[in-house]
Structure formats: structure tokens, C-alpha cells
N, C-alpha and C positions, 0 to 999 in steps of 0.2 A: 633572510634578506639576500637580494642577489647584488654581488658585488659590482662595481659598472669596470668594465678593462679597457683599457683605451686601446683603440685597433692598432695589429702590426701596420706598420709603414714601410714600404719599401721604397729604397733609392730609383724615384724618375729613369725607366728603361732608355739610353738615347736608342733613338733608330738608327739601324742599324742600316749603313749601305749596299747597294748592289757590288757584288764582284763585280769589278771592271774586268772585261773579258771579249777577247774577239769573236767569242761564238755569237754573244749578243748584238756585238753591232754587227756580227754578217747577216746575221737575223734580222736587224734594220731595213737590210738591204734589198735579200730575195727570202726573206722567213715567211712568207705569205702566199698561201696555196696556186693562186693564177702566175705570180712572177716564177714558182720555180717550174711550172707547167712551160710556161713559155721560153725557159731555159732550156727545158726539156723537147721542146719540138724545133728550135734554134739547133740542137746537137744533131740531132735529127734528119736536118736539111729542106726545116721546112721555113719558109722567108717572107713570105704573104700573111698578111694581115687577117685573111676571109677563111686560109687553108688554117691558120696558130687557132680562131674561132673553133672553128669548126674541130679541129682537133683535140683543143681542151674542153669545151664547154664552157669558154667564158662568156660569159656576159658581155655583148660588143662593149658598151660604156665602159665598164670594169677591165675589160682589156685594154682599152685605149689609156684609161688612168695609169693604168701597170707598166706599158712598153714606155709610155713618157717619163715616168719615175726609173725606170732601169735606163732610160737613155740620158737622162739626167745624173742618175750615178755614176755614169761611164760602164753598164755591165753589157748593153744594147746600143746599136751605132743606127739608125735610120738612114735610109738612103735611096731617092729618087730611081726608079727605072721607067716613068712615063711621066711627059711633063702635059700631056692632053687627054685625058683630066691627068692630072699629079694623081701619081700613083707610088707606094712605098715599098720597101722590103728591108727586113728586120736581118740583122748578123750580130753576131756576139764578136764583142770588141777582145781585145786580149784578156782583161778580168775576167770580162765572161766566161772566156775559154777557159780558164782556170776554174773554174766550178766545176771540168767534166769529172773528177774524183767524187766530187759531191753529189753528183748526182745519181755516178754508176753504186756509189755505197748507199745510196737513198733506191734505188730499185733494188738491188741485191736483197735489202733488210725487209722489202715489198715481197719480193720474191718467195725470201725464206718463213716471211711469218705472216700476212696478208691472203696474196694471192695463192689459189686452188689450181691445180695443174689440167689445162697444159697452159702456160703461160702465155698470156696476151703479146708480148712481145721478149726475144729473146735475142741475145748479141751474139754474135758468133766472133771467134778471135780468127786471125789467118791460118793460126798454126789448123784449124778446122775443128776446135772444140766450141763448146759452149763456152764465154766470157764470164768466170765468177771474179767480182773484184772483191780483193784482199787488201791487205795493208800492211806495207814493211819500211823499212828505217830508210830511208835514201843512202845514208854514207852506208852502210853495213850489209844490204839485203834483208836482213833477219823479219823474219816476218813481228809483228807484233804484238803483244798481248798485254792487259792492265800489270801484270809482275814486272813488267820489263822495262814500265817509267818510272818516274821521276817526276813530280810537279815542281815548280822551283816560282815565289812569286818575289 
């Protein structure tokens, strides 16, 4: 005869929350392949609405939703250069400007593990090298590496 056992129970899992964390909400912001495209042609010096098209491959609609959502964050400043017909052109507001780190580390990581040589596009620094961006401490120089932090929440 089979005995009947009454099943393990375990204690109700709570769910469990998201890290609160700034990556994510900058991920909010420009984590979406056309906004950081058009971050990326903003650094660029490109300001027209038909040249930012044309050079990312967005989808006009889908650009238009994206430059209004970055202009609404404060990362994109829109600004009349023809008032017959109105006519616009796009600049990265000071925020924006501060994404140039993010970006030059988001082509860099394109660079080293994506793209096949010779590279579609390449920076060149004054001193007359190629531009590889690194990462080091502001107060200290030292450059950085995972040993050398500290998470602290």
C-alpha cells in the first residue's frame, strides 16, 4: 500500500526588486538603438533632420518620435534655421554632450569585437594617432580595471 505524503511546501518567494541603478535609467533615456545613432551623428556635426535619416537608417516616423523624446529629456535642444517653410536642426544640449564617453566606449568595444578591418570610421586624436578610448579615475589618472573597485551601495 502506498503511503499518501503530503507535499513540501515552501515559504511564498517575494519578488524580488530591480537594482535601482543609474545604468538603467540612462537606459531610459538613450538605451534605444536610433536615440544613441542620433547621438552619434549629433557628435559628428551632423544637425539636419534628412542628413541624421539618411545617416542612420531610421525610419523618418521613428526618428521624429526619438529626437522629440531626447528633446524632451533635455539630451537634444531643437532649433529653427528657416522660418519659410520652418525648418530645424538638432544639437546636443550639455547632457548630451556628456554622453561623448559613452559613445567613444560603445564604438571602441564595435571596433574591438564587431567590426572587420578596415574600419568604417576612425578618430584620429591631434597628437596624430588613432583615438582608442580608455578609462581611468579622474582624481588619480590610473587607468582602470574590475580589481581596482569597490561597489559601495
Amino acid at each position: 500500500m502506498l503511503a499518501l505524503v503530503s507535499p513540501v511546501t515552501h515559504p511564498a518567494k517575494q519578488p524580488v526588486a530591480p537594482r535601482r541603478c543609474s545604468i538603467a535609467g540612462a537606459l531610459d533615456v538613450i538605451g534605444e538603438k536610433w536615440s544613441l545613432l542620433v547621438v552619434r551623428e549629433l557628435f559628428l556635426g551632423v544637425r539636419r533632420f534628412n542628413d541624421i535619416a539618411a545617416n542612420t537608417g531610421a525610419p523618418r516616423d521613428i526618428l521624429t518620435a526619438r529626437l522629440r523624446r531626447l528633446e524632451e529629456l533635455g539630451v537634444v535642444e531643437r532649433r529653427e534655421y528657416s522660418d519659410r517653410p520652418p525648418r530645424y536642426e538638432y544639437r546636443l544640449t550639455t547632457a548630451g554632450k556628456e554622453l561623448r564617453p559613452v559613445i567613444m566606449a560603445l564604438k571602441q568595444w564595435g571596433d574591438d569585437h564587431v567590426m572587420d578591418a578596415p574600419l568604417p570610421l576612425v578618430w584620429e586624436h591631434t597628437c596624430g594617432k588613432t583615438f582608442r578610448a580608455r578609462t581611468h579615475c579622474e582624481a588619480c589618472g590610473e587607468p582602470v580595471d574590475p580589481r581596482s573597485l569597490t561597489v559601495r551601495s
